[in-house]
BALO-55240 format. One record per atom (N, C-alpha, C): y, z, x negated. Coordinates in steps of 0.02 Angstrom, whole numbers, plus 50000, padded with zeros to 5 digits. Each point is the difference from the previous one (the first is absolute). Layout:
N
YZX...
END
This chain:
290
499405000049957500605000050043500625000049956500394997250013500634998149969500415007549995500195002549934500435006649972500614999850055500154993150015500825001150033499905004550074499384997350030499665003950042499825005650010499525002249976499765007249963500425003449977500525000949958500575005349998500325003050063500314993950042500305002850062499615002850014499414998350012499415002450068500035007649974499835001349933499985007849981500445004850008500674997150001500565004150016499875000850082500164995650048499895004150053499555003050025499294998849960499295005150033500505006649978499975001449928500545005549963500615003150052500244994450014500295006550035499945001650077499574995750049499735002550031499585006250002499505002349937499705003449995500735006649995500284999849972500415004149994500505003450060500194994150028500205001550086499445005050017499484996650030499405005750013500175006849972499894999449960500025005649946500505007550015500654996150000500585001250007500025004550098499894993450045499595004950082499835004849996499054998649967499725006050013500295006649976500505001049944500135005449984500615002950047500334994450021500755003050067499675001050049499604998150028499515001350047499835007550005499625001049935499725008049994500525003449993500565001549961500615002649996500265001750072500074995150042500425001350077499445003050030499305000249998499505002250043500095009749986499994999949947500025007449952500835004950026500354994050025500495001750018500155003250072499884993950019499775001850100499545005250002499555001649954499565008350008500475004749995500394999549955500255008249989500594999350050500314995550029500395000950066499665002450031499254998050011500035002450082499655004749984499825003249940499755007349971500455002450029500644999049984500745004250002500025002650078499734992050062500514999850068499285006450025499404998949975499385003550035500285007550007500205001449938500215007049978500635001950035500364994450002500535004250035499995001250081499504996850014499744998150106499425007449992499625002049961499865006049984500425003750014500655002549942500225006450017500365000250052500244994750049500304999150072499475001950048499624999349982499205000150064500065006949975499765006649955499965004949981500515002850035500695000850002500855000950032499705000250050499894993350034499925000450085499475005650016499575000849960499285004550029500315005450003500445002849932500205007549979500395000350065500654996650011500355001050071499645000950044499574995450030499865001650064499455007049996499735002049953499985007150007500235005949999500704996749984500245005649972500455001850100500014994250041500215002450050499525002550046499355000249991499565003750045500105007449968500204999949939499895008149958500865004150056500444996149988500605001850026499954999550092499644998050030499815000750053499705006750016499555002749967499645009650007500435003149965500574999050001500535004949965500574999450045499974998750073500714998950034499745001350068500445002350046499825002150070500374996850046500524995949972500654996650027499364992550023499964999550075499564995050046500514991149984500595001049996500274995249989500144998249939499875005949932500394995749921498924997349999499405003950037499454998249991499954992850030500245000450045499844990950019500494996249973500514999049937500194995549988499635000849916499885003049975499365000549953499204996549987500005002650066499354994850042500204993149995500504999450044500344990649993500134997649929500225004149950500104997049920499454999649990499675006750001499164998049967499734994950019499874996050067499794994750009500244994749977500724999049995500344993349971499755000249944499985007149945499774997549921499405000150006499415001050048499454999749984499874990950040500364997850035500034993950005500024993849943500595002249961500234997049933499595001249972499705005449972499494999449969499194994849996500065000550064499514992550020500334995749966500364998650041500354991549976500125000349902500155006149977499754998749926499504998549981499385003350026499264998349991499804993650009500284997750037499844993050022500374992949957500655002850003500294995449948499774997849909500164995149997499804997949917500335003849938499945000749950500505002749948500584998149987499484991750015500544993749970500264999350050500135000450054500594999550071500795004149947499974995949978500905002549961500605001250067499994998250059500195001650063499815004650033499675000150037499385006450005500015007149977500164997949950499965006449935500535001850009500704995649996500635004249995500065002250064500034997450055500125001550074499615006750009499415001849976499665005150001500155005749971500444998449925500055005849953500905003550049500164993750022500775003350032499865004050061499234998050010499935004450062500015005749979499535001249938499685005349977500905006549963500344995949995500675002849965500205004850075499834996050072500355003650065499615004650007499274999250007499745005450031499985004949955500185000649903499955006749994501035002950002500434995850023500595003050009499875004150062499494995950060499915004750072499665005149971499555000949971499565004949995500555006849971500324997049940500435006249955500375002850063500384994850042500425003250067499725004550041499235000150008499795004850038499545004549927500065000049939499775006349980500415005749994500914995350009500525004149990500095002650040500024999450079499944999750054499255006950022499624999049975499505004450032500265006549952500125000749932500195005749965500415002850021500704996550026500555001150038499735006450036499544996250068499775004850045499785007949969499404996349973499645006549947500525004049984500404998649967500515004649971500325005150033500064993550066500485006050085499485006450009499434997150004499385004550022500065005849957499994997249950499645005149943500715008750021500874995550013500585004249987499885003350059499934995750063499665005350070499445005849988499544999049967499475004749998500105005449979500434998349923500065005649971500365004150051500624998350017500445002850046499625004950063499774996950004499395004250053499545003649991499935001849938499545002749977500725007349960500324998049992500625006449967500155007150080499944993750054500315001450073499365004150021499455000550002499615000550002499465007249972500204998349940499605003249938499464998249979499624994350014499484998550002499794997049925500095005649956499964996949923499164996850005499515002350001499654999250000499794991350001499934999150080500324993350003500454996349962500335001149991500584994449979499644999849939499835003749971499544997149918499474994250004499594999850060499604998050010500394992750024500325001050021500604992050044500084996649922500415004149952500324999649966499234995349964499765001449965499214996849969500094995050029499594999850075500214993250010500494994750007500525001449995500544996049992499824997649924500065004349934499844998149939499424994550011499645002050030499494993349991500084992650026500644999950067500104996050022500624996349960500155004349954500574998449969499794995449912499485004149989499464996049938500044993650027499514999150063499904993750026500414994449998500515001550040500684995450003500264999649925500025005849950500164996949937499534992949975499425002050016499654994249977500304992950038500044999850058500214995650038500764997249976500465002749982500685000349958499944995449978499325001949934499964997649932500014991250011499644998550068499774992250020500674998650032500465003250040500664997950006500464998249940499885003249952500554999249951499754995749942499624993650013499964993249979500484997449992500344997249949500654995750021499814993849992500614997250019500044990950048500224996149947499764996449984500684993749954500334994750062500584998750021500104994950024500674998049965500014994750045500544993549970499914997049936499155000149977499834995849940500314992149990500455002049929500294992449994499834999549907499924990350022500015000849914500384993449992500274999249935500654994549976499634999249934500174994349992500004997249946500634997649951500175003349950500674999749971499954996549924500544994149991499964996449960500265005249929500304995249950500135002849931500575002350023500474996950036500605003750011500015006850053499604999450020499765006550055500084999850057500164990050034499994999850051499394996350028499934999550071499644999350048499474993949944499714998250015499624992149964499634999050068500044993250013499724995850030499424997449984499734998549975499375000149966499485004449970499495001349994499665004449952500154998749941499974994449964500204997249942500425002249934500425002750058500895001849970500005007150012499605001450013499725010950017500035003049922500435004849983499865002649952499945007449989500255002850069499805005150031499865000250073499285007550007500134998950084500125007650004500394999150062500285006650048499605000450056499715006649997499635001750065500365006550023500305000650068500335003650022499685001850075500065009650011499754999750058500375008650032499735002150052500375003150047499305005850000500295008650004499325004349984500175002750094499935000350053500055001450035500195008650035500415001250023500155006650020499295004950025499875004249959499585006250002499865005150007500285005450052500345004949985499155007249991499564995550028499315004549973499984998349919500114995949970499754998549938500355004649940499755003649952500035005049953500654996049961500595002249974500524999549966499734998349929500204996949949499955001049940500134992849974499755000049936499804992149948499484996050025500014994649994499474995450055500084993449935499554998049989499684995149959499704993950065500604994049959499734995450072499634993549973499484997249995499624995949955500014994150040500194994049963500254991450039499324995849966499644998150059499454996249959500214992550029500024996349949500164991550008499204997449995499964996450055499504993449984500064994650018499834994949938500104992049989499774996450070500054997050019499664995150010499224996949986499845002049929499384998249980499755008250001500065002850030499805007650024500335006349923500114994549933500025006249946500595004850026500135005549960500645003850035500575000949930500354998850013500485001149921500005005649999500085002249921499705004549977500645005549967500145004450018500595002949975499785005949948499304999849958500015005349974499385005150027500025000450017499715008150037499724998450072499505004950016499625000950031499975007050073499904999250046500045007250026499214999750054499895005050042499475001650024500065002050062499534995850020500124997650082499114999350026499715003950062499334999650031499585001149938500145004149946499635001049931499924995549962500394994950001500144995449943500734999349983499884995749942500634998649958500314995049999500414998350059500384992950007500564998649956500034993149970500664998749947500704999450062500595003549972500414997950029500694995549987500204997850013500694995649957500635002749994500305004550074500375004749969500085007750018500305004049976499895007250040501015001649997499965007050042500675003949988499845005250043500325005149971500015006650019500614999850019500095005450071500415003250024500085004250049500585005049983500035005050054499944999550065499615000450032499795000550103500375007150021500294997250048500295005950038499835001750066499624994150037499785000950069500274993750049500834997749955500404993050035499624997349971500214993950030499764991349986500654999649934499364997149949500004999349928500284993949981500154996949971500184991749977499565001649942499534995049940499665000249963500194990949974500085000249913500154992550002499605000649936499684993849972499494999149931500084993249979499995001649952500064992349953499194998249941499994994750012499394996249964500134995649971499984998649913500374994949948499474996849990500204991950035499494993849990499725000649927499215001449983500014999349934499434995649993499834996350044499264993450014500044995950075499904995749985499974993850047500025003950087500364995650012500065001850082499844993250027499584999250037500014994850067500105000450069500094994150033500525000250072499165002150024500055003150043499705001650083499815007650029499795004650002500055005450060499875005549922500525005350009499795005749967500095007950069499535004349955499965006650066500275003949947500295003750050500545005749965499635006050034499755004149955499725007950032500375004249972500265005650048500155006849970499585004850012499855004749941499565006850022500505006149982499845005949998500295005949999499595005950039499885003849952499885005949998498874998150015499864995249981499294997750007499844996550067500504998350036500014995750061500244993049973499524995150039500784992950011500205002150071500894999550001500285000950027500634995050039499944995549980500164993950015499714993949971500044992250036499964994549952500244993850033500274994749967500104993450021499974994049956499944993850028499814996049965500664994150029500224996149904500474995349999499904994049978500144992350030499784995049967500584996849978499984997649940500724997849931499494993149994500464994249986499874996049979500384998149946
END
């Protein structure tokens, strides 16, 4: 066969073989990828399904602790709506990225109702507890009133525990920007040389005062998560996060703002923005940049 022939022919078997080549390995790469997303979405439709279970027991527990016939039947009625939702979580996909959020905002209402009536039933408790004693001074009935008094402590343990699941906090108004070299807006991913993730800690007035460590997890598009360093611990593992900041909580709604310095390739299409704090995720949303 003629050389003039045979050369070409070898170059394109060559680099056909190499195309091939070149597939099968983007292929496996995006496959390896789409696992640990929906590792990520499984886990997080987990600890929402777990929430819904803990709630709706926690209002049958607050149901044998109240004598009030009317705060009991609207207890009854929540319990059913979240034990409703909770179906419709069970039933839904991980991957329902719709689904999921519509569900988790449910999940944000029913534990603001729930905190309203733990505050709300202590309230009572509390009246009770200031009547008894009082009646028991009027009275003399020390005896008693020790014995009242016990049980109130125990009803009062209880509802601390119950507190503890009120005073979850919220992330909302998750936003993220993309800011060029000059530090404005960029239109593109391209021209990103920093990103700003900014968000809102929601008013708390059950939640404990102090320093609060708020951890921003970025993920690509191809599921990796940029990497800011460090690591924190979340359902007994050690998730990378991209950025963190500490700050003082007072009980108001917080403003929280973080910065992430482009330091590896960015491409256009959907990244998820998670916040955790205090070993919860506590908010999340997802942005598409082209």
């Amino acid at each position: 066969m003629n050389k003039k022939i045979i050369i070409p022919l070898l170059a394109v078997i060559i680099i056909l073989v190499g195309g091939v080549a070149y597939l099968f390995t983007s292929l496996n790469q995006q496959k390896q990828a789409n696992k640990e997303m929906q590792e990520l979405a499984d886990l997080d439709k987990k600890e929402m399904q777990n929430e819904y279970e803990q709630f709706a027991k926690q209002y049958s527990e607050m149901k044998t602790q109240i004598n009030n016939d009317s705060i009991v039947a609207q207890l009854t009625q929540e319990q059913m709506r979240t034990q409703q939702l909770l179906e419709e979580l069970k039933r839904v996909k991980s991957s329902d990225a719709r689904e999921i959020a519509r569900l988790k905002k449910e999940l944000a209402t029913v534990r603001a109702v729930l905190r309203s009536y733990v505050l709300q039933i202590d309230s009572l408790n509390r009246l009770n507890q200031d009547l008894t004693e009082e009646n028991t001074r009027i009275k003399g009935q020390y005896a008693q009133a020790t014995q009242q008094i016990q049980g109130l402590n125990s009803e009062k343990a209880s509802l601390s525990e119950k507190v503890a699941i009120a005073a979850q906090l919220d992330a909302t108004n998750i936003n993220m920007l993309l800011k060029n070299k000059r530090q404005k807006t960029a239109k593109k991913i391209k021209d990103c040389k920093t990103i700003e993730v900014s968000f809102s800690i929601a008013r708390n007035v059950t939640a404990a005062n102090g320093v609060r460590t708020f951890f921003v997890r970025i993920t690509k598009p191809t599921g990796e998560v940029l990497n800011g360093g460090g690591t924190f611990e979340y359902e007994n593992k050690q998730l990378t996060y991209s950025m963190k900041r500490s700050m003082e909580y007072t009980g108001e709604e917080l403003q929280v703002i973080t910065y992430w310095n482009v330091n590896e390739f960015l491409s256009a299409g959907t990244y998820n923005v998670s916040i955790f704090a205090d070993g919860h995720a506590i908010g999340s949303r997802t942005f598409t940049f082209k």
